[in-house]
TIZA-970369 format. One line per field, with one value per residue (C-alpha): residue number from 1; residue in one letter; x, y, z. Coordinates in steps of 0.001 Angstrom, whole numbers, m for minus. Example, Ala and Ser with C-alpha at 12.3 -4.5 7.8 and 13.67 -1.06 7.14 Angstrom:
<nodes>
gudren: (1 2)
nuse: (a s)
px: (12300 13670)
py: (m4500 m1060)
pz: (7800 7140)
</nodes>
This chain:
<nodes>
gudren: (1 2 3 4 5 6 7 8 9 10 11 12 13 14 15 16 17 18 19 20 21 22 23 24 25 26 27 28 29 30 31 32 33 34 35 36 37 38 39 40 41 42 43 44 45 46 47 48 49 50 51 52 53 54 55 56 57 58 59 60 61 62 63 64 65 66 67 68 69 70 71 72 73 74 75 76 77 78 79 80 81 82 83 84 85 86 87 88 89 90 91 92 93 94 95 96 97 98 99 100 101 102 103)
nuse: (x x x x x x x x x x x x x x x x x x x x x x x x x x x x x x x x x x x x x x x x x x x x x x x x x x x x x x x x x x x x x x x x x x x x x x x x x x x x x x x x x x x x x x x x x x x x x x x x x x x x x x x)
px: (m58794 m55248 m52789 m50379 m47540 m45161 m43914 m40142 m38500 m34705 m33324 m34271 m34936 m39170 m39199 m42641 m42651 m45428 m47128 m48347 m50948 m51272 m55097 m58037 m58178 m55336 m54146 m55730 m54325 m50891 m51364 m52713 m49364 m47186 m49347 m47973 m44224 m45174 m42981 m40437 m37413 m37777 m35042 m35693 m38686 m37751 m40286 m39434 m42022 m40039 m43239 m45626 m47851 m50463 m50703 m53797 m54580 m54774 m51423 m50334 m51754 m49435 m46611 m47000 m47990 m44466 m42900 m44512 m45074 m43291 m39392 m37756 m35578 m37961 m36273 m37800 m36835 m38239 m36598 m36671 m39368 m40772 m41617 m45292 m45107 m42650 m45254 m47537 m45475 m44486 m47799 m48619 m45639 m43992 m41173 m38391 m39026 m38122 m34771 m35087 m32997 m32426 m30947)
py: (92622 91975 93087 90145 90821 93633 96354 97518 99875 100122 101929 100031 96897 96380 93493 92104 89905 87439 86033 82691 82892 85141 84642 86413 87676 90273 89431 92533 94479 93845 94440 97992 98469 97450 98811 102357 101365 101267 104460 104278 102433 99316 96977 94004 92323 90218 87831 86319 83488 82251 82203 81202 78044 79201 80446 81221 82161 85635 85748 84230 86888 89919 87722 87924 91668 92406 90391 92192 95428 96766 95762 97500 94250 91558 90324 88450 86551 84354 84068 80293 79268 75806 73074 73300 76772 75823 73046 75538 77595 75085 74037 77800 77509 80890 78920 79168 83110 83432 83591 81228 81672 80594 82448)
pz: (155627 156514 153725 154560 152496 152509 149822 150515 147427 147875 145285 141649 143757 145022 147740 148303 151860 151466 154339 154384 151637 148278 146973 145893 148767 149282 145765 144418 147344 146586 142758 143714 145451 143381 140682 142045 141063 137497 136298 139159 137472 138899 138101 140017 141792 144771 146377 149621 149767 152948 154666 151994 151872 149509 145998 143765 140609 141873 142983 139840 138272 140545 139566 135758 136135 137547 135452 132176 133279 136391 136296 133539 133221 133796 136538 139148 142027 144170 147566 149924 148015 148674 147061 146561 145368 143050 141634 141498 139053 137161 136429 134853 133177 134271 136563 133342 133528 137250 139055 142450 145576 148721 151707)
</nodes>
């Protein structure tokens, strides 16, 4: 199974690349991984999502664990995010709790 996605720790800041689709399938692959930042002063989670198209509950679910668990701060941000991600969000209702970017 292809990972997909990307873990990059730069200081207090974990970057997560996405590829093109977060779901049950690697989902639980990237929650191990970023499972193993939980005591490492993490300040910040970044997500690009410049490359995602896809979202599922699964990946929903690595989102909320970050934002309750991992980042000392509870800050997360999601980088050139589109449109239909951004619906899917909002339709969870976790979009208020996440900073959004573009670059």
């Amino acid at each position: 199974m292809e990972k997909d996605f990307e873990v990059i720790k730069d200081g207090s800041v974990l970057t997560v690349v996405l590829g093109e689709e977060l779901t049950r399938i690697n989902a639980p692959a990237l929650m191990d991984e970023v499972t193993s930042y939980k005591d490492q002063d993490v300040g910040k989670v970044v997500f690009d999502a410049t490359k995602l198209t896809f979202l599922s509950s699964s990946g929903v679910r690595v989102i909320i664990f970050c934002k309750k668990y991992l980042s000392t701060s509870s800050n997360i941000v999601f980088l050139n995010c589109n449109d239909k991600i951004l619906d899917v969000l909002d339709i969870v209702g976790i979009r208020p709790f996440i900073t959004f970017e573009k670059r």
